[in-house]
C-alpha positions in Angstrom: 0.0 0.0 0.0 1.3 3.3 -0.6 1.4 6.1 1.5 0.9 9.5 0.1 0.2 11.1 3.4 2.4 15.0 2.9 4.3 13.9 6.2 6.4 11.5 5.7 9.4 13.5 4.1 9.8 12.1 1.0 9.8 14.5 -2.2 6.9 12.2 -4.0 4.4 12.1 -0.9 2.1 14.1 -2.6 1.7 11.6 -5.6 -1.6 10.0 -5.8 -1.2 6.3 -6.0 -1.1 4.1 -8.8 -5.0 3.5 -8.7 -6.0 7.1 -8.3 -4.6 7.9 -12.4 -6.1 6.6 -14.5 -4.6 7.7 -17.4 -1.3 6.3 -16.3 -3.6 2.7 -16.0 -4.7 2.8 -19.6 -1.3 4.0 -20.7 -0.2 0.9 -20.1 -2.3 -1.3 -20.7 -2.4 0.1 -24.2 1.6 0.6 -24.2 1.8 -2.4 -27.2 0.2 0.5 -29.0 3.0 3.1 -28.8 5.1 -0.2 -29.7 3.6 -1.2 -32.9 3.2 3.2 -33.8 7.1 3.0 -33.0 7.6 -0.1 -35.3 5.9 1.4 -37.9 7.3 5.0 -37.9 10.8 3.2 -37.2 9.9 0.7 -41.3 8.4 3.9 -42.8 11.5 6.1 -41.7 13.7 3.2 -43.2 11.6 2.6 -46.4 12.0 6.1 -47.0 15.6 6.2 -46.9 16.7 3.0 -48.9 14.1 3.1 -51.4 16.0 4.1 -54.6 15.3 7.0 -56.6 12.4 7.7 -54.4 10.4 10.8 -56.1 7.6 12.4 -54.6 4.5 10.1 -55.6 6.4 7.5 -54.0 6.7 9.2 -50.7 2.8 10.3 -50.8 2.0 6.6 -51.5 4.7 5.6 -48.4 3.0 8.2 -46.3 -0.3 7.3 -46.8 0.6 3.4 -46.0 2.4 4.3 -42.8 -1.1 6.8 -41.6 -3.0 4.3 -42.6 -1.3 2.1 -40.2 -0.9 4.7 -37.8 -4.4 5.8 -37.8 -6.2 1.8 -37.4 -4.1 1.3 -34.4 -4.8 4.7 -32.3 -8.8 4.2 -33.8 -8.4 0.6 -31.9 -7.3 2.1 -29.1 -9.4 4.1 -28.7 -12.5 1.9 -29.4 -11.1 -1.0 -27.0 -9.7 1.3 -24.3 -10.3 1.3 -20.8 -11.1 4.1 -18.0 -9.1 7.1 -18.5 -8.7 6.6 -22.4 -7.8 9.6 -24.3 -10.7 8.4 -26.6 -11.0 11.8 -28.2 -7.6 12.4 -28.9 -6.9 9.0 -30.6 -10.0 9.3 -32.5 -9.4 12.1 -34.2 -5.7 11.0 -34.8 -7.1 7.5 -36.2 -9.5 9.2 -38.5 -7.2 11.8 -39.4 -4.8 9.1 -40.8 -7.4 7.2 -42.3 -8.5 10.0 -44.0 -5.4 10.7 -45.3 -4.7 7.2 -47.0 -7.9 7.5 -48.1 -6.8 10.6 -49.8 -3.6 9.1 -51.3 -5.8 6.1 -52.9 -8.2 8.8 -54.4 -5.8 11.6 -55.1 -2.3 11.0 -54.9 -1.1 13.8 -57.0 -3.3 16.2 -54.9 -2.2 14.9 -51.8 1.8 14.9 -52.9 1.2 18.7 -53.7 -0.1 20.0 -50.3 2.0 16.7 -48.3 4.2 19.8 -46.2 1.5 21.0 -44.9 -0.1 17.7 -44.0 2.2 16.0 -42.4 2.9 19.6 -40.8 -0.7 19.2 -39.4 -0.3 16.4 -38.3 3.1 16.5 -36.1 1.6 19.9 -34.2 -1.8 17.7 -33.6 -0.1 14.9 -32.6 2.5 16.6 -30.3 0.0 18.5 -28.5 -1.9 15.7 -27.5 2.0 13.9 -26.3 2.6 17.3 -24.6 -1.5 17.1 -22.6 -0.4 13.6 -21.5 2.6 14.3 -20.0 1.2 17.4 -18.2 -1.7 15.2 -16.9 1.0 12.2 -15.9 3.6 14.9 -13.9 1.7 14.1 -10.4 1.5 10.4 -11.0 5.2 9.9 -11.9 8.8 10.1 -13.1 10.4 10.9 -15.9 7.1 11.7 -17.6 9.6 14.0 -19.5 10.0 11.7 -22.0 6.3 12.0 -23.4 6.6 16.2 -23.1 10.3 15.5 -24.5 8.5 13.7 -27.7 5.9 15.9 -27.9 7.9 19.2 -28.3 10.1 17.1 -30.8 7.5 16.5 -33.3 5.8 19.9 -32.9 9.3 21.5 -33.6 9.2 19.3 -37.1 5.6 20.4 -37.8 6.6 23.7 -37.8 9.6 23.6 -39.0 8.1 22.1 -42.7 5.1 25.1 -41.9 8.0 27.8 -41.9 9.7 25.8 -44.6 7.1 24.7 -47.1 8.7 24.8 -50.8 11.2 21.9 -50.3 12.8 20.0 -52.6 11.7 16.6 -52.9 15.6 15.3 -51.9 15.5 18.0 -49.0 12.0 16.2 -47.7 12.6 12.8 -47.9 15.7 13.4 -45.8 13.7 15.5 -43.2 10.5 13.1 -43.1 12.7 10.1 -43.4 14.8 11.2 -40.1 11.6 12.6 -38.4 10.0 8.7 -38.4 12.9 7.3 -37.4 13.4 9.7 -34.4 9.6 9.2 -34.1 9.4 5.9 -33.9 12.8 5.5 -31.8 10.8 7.6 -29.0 7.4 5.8 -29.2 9.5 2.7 -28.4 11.5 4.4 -25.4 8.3 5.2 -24.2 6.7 1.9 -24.5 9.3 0.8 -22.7 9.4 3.4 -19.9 5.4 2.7 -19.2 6.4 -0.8 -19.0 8.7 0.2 -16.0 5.3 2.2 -14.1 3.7 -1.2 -13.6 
């Protein structure tokens, strides 16, 4: 049993116990889903890289696969999850990259010509929901710096392509290719770290 009483000295007594957050609880028991979102950032980041002569069709069609991925597993989540759920917040993501698969399948050309400021969208959306969740964990644990750590990352990307939106398709893949990979290398450290908060 844990004490959180304020007396006893310690710098964490004011910590509510495991049972009283339950966003921390459904964190981890959905933490296979930050480790299949890492998996699959980590293939799309390396796809991206070694696929030769890779023009920008190709890397609309890569990114709609890898959202499409992406968005099934948050939109499970957030169908199966339990108390404490952002349901919301993966919802929208899930749809969001559904949508944009969807998109790539229809229009791929139209897609490939505003992709910047997609996938710009879709960073700042995505890191502000990392950056909430690390904000709502600070009480219940350590090192919930790692979540607000990968949150300000991938807002920093999405508006770095915002600022920087005529890029060169050689210039892009480089920047999207090392963004999944950093991505996905993060989703996985956290997976990992919830792991630890059992």
């Amino acid at each position: 049993m844990i004490d959180s009483s304020p007396h006893d000295g310690r710098p964490d007594a004011a910590r509510p116990p495991f049972a009283e957050s339950p966003l921390l609880d459904a964190a981890i028991h959905h933490r296979s889903l930050l480790r299949w979102r890492g998996l699959a950032a980590v293939a799309f980041g390396l796809l991206v890289f070694f696929w030769p002569h890779l023009t920008l069709t190709g890397l609309t069609v890569l990114w709609g696969g890898y959202s499409f991925i992406d968005g099934s597993l948050a939109l499970s989540a957030a169908v199966s999850g339990r108390l404490g759920t952002p349901r919301a917040g993966l919802s929208l993501i899930g749809l969001a990259g559904v949508a944009c698969a969807a998109a790539v399948l229809v229009a791929p050309a139209d897609v490939g010509a505003h992709l910047v400021a997609i996938v710009a969208a879709w960073a700042i959306g995505t890191g502000a929901m990392q950056i909430w969740a690390a904000l709502k964990l600070r009480q219940a644990v350590d090192g919930e710096w790692v979540l607000a750590l990968d949150g300000a990352g991938v807002i920093a990307f999405g508006l770095i392509l915002a600022l920087w939106p005529r890029l060169e398709t050689a210039h892009l893949v480089w920047l999207i290719g090392g963004f999944a990979l950093l991505l996905g290398s993060l989703y996985l450290a956290i997976s990992l770290w919830l792991r630890e908060q059992r």
